[in-house]
N, C-alpha and C positions, 0 to 999 in steps of 0.2 A: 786586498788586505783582510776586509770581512771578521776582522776583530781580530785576527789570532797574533800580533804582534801583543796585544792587551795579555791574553790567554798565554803567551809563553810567558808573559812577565809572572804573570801570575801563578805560574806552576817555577818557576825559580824562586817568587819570593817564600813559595809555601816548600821551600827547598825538596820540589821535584815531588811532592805528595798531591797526590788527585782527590783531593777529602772534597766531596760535594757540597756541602756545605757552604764552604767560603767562596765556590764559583758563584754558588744562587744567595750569597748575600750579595758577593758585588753586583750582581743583574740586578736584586732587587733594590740595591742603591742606585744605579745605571737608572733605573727606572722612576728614582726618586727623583732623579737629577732632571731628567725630562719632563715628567711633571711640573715640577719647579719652572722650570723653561717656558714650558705650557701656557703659564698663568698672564705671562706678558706677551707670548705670543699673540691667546686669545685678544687681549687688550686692543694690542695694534690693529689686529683682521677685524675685529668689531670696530676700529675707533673710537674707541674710548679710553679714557683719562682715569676717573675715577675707578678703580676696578674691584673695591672691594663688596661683595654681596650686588656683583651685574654679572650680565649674560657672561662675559671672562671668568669670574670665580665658577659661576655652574658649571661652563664646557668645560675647564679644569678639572672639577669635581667628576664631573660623569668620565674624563681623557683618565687621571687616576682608576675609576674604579671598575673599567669597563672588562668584563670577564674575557673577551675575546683578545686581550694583553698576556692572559694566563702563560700561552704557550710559549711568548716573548720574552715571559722572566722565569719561569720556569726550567725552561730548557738552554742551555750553556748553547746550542747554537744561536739562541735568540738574540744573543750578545752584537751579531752585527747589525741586526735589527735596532736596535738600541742604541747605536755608535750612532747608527745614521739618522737616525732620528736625533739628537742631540746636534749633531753638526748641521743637519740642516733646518733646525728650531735655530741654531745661533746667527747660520747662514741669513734666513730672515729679518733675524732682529738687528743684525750689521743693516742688513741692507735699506732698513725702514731708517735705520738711522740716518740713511743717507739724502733722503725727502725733505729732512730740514735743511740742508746745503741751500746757499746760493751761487756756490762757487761749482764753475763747473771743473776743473781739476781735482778740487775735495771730491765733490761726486763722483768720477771717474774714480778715482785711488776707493772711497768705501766701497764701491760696488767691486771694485775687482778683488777686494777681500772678502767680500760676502759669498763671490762666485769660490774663491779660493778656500773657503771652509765649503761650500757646496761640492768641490774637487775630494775633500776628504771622508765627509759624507758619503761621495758615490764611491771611494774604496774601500770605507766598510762595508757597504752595499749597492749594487750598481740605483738604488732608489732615489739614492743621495740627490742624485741629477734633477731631479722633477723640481726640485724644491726652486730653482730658475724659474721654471712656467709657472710657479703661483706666486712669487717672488713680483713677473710678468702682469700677472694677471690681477694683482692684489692692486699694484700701482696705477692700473688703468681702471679700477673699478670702485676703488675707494680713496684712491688720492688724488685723480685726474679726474674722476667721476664720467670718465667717457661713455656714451650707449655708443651700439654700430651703427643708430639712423644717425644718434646727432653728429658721430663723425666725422660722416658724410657730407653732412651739414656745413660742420665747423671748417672741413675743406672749402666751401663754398663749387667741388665740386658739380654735384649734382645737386638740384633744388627737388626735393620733393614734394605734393601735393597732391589732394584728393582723383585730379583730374589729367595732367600732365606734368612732363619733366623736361628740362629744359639743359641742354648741353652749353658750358659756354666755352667761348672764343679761346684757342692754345696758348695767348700772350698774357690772359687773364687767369689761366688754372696756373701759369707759372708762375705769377703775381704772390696769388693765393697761398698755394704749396710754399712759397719763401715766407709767407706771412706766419703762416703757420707753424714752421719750422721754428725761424726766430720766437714766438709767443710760447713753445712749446720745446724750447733748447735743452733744459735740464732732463724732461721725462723721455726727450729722443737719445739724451746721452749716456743716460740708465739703461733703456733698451736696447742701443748699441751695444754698452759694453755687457749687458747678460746674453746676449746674441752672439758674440764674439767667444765669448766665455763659455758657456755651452757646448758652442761648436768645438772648441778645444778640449774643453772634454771627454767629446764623445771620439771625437777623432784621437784623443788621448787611448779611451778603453778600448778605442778598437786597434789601437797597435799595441797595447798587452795582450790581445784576445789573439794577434796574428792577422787580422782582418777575417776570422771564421767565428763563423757562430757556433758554441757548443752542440754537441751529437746527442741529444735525448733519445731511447728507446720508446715503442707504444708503449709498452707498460706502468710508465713514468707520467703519460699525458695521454691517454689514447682519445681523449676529443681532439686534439691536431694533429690527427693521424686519419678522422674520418674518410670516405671516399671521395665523397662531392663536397663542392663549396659551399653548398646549401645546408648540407650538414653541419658543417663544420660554424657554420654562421650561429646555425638553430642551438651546438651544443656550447657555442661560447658566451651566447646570450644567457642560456640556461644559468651557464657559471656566473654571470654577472648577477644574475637574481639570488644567487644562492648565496654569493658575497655579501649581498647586501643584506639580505638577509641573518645572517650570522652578524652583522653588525648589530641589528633591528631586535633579534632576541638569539643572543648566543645562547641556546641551549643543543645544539650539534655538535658540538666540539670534540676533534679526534684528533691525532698525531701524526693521523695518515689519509690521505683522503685519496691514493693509487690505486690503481688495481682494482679495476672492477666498480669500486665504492658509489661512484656515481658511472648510473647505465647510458650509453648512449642513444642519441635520440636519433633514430634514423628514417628514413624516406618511408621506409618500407611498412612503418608502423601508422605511415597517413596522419589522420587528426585525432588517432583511437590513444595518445599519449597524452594524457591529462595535465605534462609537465610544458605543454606549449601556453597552457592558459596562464600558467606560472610567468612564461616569457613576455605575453599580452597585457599583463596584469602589471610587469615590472616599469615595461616602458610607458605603458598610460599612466603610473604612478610620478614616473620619471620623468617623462616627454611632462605630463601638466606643470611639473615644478618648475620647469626651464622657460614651458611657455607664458604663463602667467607673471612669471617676473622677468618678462623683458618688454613688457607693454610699457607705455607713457600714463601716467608721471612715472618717471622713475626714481622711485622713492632709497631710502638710505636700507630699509628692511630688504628690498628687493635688490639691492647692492648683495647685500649681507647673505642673501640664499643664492644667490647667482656666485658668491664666491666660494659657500659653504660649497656647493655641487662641485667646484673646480678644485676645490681642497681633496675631495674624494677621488675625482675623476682622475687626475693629471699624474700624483703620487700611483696610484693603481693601473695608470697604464703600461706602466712596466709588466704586468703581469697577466693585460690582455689578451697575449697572443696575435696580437694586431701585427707588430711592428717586425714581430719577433717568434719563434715556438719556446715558450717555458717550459722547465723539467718537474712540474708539479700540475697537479687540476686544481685544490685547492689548497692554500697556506695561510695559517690565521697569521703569522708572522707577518706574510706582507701587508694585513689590514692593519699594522699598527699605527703605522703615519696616513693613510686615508683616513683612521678613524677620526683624524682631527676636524675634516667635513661634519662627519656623523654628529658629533659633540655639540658644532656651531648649529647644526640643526633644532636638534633637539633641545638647544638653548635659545635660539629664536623663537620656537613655539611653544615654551612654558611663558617666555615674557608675551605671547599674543595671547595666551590664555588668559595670564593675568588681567588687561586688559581687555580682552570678553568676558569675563567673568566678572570682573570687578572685586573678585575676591582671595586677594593674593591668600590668606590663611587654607586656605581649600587646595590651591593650585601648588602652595609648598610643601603638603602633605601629601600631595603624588607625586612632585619630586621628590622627596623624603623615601617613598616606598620605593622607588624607581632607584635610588642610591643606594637603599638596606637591599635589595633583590638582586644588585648588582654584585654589591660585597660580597655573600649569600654563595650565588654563583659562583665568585672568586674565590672564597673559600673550599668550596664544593671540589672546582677545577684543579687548586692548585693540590688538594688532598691526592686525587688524583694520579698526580705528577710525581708524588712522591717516594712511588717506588714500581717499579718495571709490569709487576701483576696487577696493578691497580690501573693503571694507564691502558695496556693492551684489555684490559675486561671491561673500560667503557670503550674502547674502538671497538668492541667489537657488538656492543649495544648500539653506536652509533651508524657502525661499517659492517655488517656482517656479512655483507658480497665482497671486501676489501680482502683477498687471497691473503698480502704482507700481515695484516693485523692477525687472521688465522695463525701465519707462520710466526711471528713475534709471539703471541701466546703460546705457542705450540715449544716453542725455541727456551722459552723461561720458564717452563712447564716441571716439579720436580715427579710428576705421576706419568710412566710410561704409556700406561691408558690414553690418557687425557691427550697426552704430545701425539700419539697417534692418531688419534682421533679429528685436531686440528690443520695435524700435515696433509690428514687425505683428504680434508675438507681442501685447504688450498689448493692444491692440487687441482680438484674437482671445477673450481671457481678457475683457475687459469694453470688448464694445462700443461705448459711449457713450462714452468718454475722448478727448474733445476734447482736449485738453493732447497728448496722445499724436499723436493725428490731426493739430494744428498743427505740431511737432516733426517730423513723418515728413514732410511734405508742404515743410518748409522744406530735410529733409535731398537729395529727388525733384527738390526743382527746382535746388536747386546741382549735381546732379549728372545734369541735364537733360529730365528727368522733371517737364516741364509739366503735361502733362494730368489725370495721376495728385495731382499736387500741388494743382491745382486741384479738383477732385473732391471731392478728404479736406476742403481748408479750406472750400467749400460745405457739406459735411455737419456738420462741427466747427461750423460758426454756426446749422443748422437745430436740434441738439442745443443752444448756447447761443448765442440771437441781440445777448446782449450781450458776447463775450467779443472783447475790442479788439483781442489780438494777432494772432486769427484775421483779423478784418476786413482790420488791417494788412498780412498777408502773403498775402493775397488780392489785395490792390492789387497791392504788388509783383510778383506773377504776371502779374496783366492788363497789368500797365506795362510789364513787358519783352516782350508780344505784340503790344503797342502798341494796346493799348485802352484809348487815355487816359480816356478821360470814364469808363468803368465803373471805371479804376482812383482817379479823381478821388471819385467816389459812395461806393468802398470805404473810403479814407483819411478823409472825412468820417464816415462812421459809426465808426470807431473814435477819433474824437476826440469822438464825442459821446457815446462811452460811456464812454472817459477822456480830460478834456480836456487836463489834464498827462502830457502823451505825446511827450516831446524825440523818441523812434525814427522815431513817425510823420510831425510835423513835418520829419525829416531826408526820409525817402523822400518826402515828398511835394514837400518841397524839388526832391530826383531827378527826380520826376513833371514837375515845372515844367522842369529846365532841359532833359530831352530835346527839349521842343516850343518849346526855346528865349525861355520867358517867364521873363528874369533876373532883374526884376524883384519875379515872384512865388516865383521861387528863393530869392533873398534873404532876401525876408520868412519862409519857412516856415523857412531854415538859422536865422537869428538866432532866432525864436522858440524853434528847439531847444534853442542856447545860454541863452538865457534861461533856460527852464526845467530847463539840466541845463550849467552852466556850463564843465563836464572832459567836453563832447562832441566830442571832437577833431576826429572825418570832417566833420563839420558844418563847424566852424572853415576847416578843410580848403580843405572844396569853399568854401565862399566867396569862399575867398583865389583860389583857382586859377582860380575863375571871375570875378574883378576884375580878376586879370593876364590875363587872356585876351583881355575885352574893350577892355583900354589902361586903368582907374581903376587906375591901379597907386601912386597917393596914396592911397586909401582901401582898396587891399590890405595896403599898410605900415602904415596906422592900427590894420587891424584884426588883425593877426597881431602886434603889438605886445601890442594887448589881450588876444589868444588867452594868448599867453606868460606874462601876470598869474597864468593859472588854471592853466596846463599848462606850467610853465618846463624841465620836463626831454622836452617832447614833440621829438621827431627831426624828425616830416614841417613842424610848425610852424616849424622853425628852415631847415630844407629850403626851404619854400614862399618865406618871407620872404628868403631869401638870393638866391632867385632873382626877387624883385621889386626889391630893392635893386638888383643886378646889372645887370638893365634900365634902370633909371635911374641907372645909372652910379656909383653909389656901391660903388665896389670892394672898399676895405676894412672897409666894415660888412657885405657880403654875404659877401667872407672868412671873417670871427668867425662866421658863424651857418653859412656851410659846415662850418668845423673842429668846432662845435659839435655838429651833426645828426652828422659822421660819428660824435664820440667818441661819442655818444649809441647808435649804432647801425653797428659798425664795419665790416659785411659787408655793405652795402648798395653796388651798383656805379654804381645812378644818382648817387649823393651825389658818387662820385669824378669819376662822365663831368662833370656837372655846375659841378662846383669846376674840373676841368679847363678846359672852357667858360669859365669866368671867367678866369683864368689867360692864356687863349686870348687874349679878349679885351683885359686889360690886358696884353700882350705880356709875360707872362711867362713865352716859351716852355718853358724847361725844368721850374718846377713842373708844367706845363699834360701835356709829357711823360708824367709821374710819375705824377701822374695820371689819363691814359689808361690807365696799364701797370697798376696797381692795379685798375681798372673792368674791362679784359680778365684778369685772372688771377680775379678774383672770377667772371667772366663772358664767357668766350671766346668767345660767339655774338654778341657787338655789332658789327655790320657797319659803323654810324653811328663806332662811337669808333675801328674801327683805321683807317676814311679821314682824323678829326680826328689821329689818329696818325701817321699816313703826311705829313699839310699842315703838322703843327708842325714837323715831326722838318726836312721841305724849308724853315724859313723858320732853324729852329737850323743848318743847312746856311750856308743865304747869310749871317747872322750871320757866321758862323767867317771866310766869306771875303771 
């Protein structure tokens, strides 16, 4: 689902208008709403009661403000991110609900609703699902209070001791195992039915999936695509440190982190990569946190980090690469629901400050700075976000080996310089990027640079010999060298790789009417509109090519019809005023001159043109007026100040 059932609601209620705006209000209410969620969540995974101004309000506090959410409300795809986070904060909190039961049916029915919002959860995101294993893990670690020695114990299995262990008798461990069972009915009937419930949903996604796993290209992930396993271990640990890291101090934060952006670490570069210490560094930080809290006593704090790490861990293993290959290196989206770990962390250790320190005033005022620096950040970030060059120019501060971030600046780029500059950059960074190579070779030849244009889009189709747009503007090359038939060859192949292709149908259109075949003009303009009805140049060229050859009844038919799909279009109202006008219909070419100009008020043909009309129905001094208006827009028209000069001598003999 992935939100877009939210998302068409959403563009119906806003009756079919994309105004961004109200998309990134509702995420940032989505956002609000999880938040909200947050604050009892926290509560429950802490254990505690009282929550206002405890460890629950600060993880809240820092879950709200954490700049590594930017990307998640910022951006309309974050919105599944968001779904699923919401559904499985609620999935939780059903299911905690279910711990005060003594009935074991009530508990079976809450737990299988709590799984059954975790089901919705994973079809905004397949993320949704994890929320089970901490779900799992919460209830043995904070409401059973289980460790793995005393388990063992509590079976009466195995005896442990300093010195020996002692096996007992098969009549006695079945004894035990029933003893247990009975003493422990409710939390085994909970982890049956999330056991059960899980497995149905995974075997759920994977007969939506077909039972195959998505086809990621390298370029999308190239650390699981390394050679060796050894590799492929070394770069996925990398990413795990990196992850964590962006939790730790978001200040990396890109849109893209593909292509290039992070180097692989490979065999060949030995111990001389400095990013291995980075790896050694994460898990001694890591392995000591795991190790130290699972020693005896096991205390309620040591509960609380042992579940904080599985809050992080379990959410995030989706995105491992363990289970599975992901179609990203890295995504701050998916840190959104691990970040809820990160939160409980770092709310455990301002309350151990406190207490080493003894002086909560000191230790509130670097939380204080730590919540202004976040916000700070947040602000910073989502500035950022807010519009297409401001986003690609910190990727490319943060990713400058990221080939896509070169092309995304390069692609929104209104400086031909500039755009060239960072297509050949990408290019340079990864080769094969056809996409790049089309785009560069469309920017060469608007700016006259045939040769080189043509060149790149041969090569872009020898790298994908099905990619359409390339075909497409290969024609277009050939057509304006006047190599019709190779350009005719080029245009067919890109319709036979997509047959629904209004662009190409247009230039092919072009193709036809240079060699003056109108007829196959027509057909290829119309098939555009057909298939893309608000194709205006199409429309366009029709019209202009009907009043050209004298059908100036079937240009008025048809820019009538144009006007159905595109009633506020200028050149359509333009085109049609001046086929009226030919055939003498003065004052319907009028309304559709006055129309086109309000439509587009600095346009100086519209005025020489209305003039012209004017002209012709002897209305010399509007016809005046607007001359005067068409040379102040545009003082180089030779044409309008001679029709200036011939009205002005006929307003003369008028007078006399």
């Amino acid at each position: 689902m992935d939100g877009r059932l939210l998302l068409l609601f959403h563009v119906w209620w806003n009756k079919g208008k994309l105004d961004p705006f109200h998309f990134h209000l509702l995420n940032l209410l989505l956002h609000g709403v999880a938040t909200s969620l947050s604050y009892p969540v926290f509560g429950k995974l802490f254990n505690i009661k009282k929550l206002w101004l405890s460890k629950a309000f600060v993880a809240a506090l820092l879950f709200a403000m954490h700049p590594v959410h930017t990307e998640t409300v910022a951006g309309i795809v974050g919105r599944a991110d968001l779904l699923c986070t919401i559904f499985s904060f609620l999935s939780f909190l059903v299911y905690s609900s279910s711990l005060k039961s003594d009935s074991t049916v009530k508990t079976i029915a809450i737990t299988t609703s709590s799984g059954a919002l975790a089901g919705v959860g994973m079809l905004c995101k397949e993320q949704g699902i994890t929320i089970i294993g901490v779900c799992c893990i919460y209830d043995l670690l904070m409401v059973a209070r289980f460790h793995p020695f005393e388990f063992l114990n509590n079976l009466d299995l195995i005896k442990f001791n300093l010195y020996s262990s002692k096996i007992l008798p098969y009549n006695k461990i079945l004894t035990s195992v029933a003893t247990f069972f009975k003493k422990h009915q409710l939390i085994l009937a909970r982890h049956i039915m999330l056991f059960f419930t899980g497995s149905f949903l995974l075997y759920f996604r994977c007969w939506i999936m077909n039972f195959t796993q998505p086809i990621f290209r390298e370029i999308d992930n190239p650390h699981s695509f390394a050679d060796s396993f050894i590799e492929r271990v070394l770069n996925y640990n990398y990413l795990y440190a990196l992850n964590a890291w962006l939790l730790i101090c978001p200040e990396w934060l890109c849109f893209d982190w593909s292509m290039g952006c992070v180097p692989l670490i490979t065999i060949n570069s030995g111990f001389s990569d400095v990013r291995l210490l980075t790896i050694i560094f994460f898990w001694t930080v890591f392995g000591s946190l795991i190790a130290t809290n699972v020693t005896f006593p096991f205390t309620a704090r040591k509960r609380e980090v042992l579940l904080a790490l599985c809050c992080i861990i379990i959410p995030f293993s989706i995105a491992s690469n363990i289970a599975f290959r992901v179609g990203f290196v890295i995504a701050e989206r998916i840190l959104y629901l691990p970040s809820v770990g990160y939160c409980m962390l770092i709310a455990i250790g301002i309350e151990q400050l406190k207490t080493y320190f003894k002086n909560s005033t000191l230790v509130s005022v670097l939380l204080m700075f730590l919540l202004i620096t976040n916000t700070f950040r947040c602000h910073q970030r989502a500035a950022e976000w807010r519009n297409e060059k401001d986003l690609f120019t910190s990727g490319l501060r943060v990713c400058p080996l990221n080939a896509k971030v070169h092309y995304n600046f390069a692609k929104h780029s209104n400086d031909p310089t500039i755009a060239i500059k960072h297509y050949r950059r990408a290019i340079l960074l990864y080769p094969d990027y056809e996409q790049a190579m089309n785009n560069l070779a469309n920017v060469l030849r608007e700016n006259g640079n045939v040769t080189e244009s043509e060149n790149l889009l041969r090569k872009a189709i020898l790298i994908r010999p099905d990619f359409a747009a390339a075909w497409m503007n290969l024609g277009i090359v050939l057509a304006n060298t006047n190599r019709y038939d190779e350009a005719l060859e080029c245009y067919n192949y890109a319709l036979t790789y997509r047959k629904n292709y209004p662009d190409c149908y247009y230039n092919l259109g072009n193709l036809f009417l240079s060699q003056k075949l109108h007829n196959e003009a027509f057909v290829a303009w119309k098939q555009a509109t057909t298939l893309k009805p608000t194709h205006s140049i199409a429309w366009n060229n029709m019209i202009v090519m009907l009043d050209s050859i004298g059908e100036l009844d079937k240009a008025q038919s048809l820019a009538t019809e144009a006007l159905m799909y595109l009633p506020n279009d200028s050149a359509l109202h333009f085109n049609l005023a001046n086929t009226l006008g030919k055939k003498g219909y003065y004052e319907n070419a009028e309304q559709h001159f006055l129309t086109a100009i309000k439509l587009k008020k600095n346009e100086a043909l519209y005025h020489t043109n209305l003039g012209v009309l004017y002209h012709r129905w002897k209305k010399y001094h509007q016809a005046e007026n607007e001359y005067m208006k068409a040379l102040k827009l545009n003082p180089n028209l030779k044409n309008v100040e001679q029709n200036l000069k011939t009205v002005r001598k006929l307003i003369f003999k008028q007078k006399e």
